[in-house]
N, C-alpha and C positions, 0 to 999 in steps of 0.2 A: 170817597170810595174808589173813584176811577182812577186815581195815584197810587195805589197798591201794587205793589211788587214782592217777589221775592229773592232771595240772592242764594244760589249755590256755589259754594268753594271746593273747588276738584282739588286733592291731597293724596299725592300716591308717595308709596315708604320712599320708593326706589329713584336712585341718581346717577346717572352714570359719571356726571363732577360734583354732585354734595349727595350722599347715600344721607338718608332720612333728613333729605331739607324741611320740613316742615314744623320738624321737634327740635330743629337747632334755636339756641337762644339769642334771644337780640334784647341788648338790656334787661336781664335775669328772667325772660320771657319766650315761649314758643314762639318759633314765628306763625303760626297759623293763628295762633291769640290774636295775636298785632291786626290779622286779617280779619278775624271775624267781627273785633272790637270795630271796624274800618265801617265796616258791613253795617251794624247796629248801630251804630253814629249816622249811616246814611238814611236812617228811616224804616227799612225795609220789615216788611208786615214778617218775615220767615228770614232766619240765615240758618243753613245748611252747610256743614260739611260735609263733601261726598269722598267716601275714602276707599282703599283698599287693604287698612293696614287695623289690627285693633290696636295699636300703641295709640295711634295717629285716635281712633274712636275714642279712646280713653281719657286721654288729653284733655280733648274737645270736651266731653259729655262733663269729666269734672270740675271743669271751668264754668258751668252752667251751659253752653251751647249745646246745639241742635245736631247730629254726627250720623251718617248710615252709612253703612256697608255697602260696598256696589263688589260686582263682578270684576277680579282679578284682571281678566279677558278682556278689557277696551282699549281698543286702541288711541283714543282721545279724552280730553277734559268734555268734550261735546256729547260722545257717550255717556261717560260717566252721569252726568247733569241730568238727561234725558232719562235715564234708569230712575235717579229721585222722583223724576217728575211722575213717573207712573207707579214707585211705593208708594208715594205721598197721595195719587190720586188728584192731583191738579187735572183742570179743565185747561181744554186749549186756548181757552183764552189770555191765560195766568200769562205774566209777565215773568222773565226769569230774568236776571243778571249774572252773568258768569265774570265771577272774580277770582282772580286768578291766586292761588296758597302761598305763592312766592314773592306779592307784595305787600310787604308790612307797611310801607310809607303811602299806602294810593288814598288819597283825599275822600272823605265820605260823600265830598260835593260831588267829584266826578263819577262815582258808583251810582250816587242821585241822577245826574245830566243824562246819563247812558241810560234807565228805565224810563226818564223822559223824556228822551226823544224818539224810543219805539212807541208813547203813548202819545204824542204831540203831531205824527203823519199817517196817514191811513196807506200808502202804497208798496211800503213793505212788512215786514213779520221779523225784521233783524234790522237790529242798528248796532253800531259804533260808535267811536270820537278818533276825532286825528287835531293834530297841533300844527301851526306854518313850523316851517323850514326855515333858517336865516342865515345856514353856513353852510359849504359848499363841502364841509368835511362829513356832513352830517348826511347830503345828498348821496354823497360817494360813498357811502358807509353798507357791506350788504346786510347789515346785521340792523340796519333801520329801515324797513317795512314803509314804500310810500306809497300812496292813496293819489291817485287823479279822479276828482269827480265833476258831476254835471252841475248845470246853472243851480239844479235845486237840493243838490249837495248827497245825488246818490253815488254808491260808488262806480266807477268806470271800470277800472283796475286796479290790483295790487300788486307792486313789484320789491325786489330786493334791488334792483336795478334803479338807477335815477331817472325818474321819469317823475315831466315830463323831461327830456334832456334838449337842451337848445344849443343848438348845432352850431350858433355864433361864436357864442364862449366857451363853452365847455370841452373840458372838464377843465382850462385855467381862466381866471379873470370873468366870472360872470358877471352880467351886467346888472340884468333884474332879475332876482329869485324870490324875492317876499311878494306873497300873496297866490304864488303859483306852485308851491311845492311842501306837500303835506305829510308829516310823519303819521302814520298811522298809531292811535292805541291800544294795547288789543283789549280791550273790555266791549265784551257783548251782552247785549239785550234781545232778549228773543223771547214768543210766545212759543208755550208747551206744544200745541197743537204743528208747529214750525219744526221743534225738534226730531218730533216723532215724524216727518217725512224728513228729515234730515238723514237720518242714519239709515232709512233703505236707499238714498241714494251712492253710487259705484262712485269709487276716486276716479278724477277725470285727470286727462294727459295736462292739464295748465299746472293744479294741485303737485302732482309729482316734479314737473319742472320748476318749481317758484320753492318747491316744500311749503307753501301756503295755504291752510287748511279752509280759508274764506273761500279761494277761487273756486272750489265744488260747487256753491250757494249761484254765481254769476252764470256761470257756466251750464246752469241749468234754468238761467233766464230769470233768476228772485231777484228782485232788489236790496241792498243793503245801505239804508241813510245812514251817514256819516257827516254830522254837524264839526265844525271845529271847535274846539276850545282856546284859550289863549295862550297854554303851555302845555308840556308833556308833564307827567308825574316823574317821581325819580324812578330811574332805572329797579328792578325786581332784583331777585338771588337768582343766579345761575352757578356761582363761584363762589370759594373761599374769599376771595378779594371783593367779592361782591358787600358777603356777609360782613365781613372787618368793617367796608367802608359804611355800612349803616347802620352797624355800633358805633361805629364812630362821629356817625353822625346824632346818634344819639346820647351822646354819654354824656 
């Protein structure tokens, strides 16, 4: 019973580079399908999609899944989430996973990993996963999210910036990067009771400078465990060229 979780999938119509990402197909399939199958392969006691769109509801619900309506008006997948949790009537102790609508390819294992490692340490109320680093293009990259954390693998900080950066070699010829440089992933694990002081708290000046929506959580002094895993997943849809490449990886 103490392994229970549930998963909520935030699905909004709207894209400013793929308008209705969610309903596009990836091998004669929604991609939100792809995600919620991901979901239900991982175990999980509930999969939810939280939507804004009734196509996106429709989808969902005739495929057999689980689909609600959230408010237009949120500014994040964190709201959105937080809205189910309190239709649904989840206690704060509920476990939630937030997966994200845009990964058709994310492993059921690592959906699994992420609600066990917010139930496997008692000092925060959110977790993560992050993957080592092992190239120097991947450091320098600001579009990869890295994680510095402490001895017992909470988070320090998040940057789009390389860090930690070592001032010997960098940014040519480094010498040693493996085992000190963490891609962050973003799949979180968080209890209801967490969520719901999440969104009375005010964006903080880190948040705006980073555009990193974790730094609110730090900054107000939570913790966030972040275990690693031994790789990243493949990359999500953001683009057209996105989509191509994971039909094409699936065909």
């Amino acid at each position: 019973m103490k392994d229970l979780f549930k998963v909520v999938i935030p699905a909004r119509y709207g894209s400013s580079r793929l308008p209705a990402k969610p309903l596009l197909k990836i091998a004669g399939k929604e991609m939100i399908l792809h995600v919620c199958e991901k979901a239900a392969l991982a175990g999980a006691e509930e999969v939810v999609v939280a939507t804004d769109d009734k196509r996106i509801l429709s989808c969902v619900q005739q495929a057999g899944f689980d689909a609600v309506m959230t408010s237009a008006s949120h500014t994040s997948g964190t709201e959105r989430i937080t809205e189910v949790a309190n239709l649904k009537g989840w206690s704060d102790e509920v476990v939630i996973v937030n997966c994200q609508g845009d990964e058709p390819l994310i492993p059921p294992a690592l959906i699994k990993k992420a609600a066990l490692a917010l139930m496997q340490q008692k000092l925060a109320q959110v977790a993560s996963l992050c993957a080592p680093i092992d190239g120097i293009d991947e450091i320098l990259n600001v579009n990869a999210v890295k994680v510095v954390r402490d001895q017992h693998e909470y988070a320090l900080y998040f940057s789009r910036a390389a860090i930690p950066w070592d001032r010997q070699t960098f940014p040519s010829s480094p010498s040693n990067i493996k085992g000190v440089h963490f891609r962050h992933i973003g799949i979180y694990s968080y209890t209801a009771g967490f969520l719901r002081r999440y969104i009375t708290w005010p964006v903080c000046a880190l948040e705006q400078v980073e555009s990193l929506e974790q730094l609110r959580i730090l900054s107000m002094g939570e913790k966030i465990f972040i275990p690693a895993v031994a790789q990243a997943p493949e990359a999500g849809v953001d683009t057209q060229q996105d989509l191509d490449r994971i039909n094409a990886l699936l065909a």
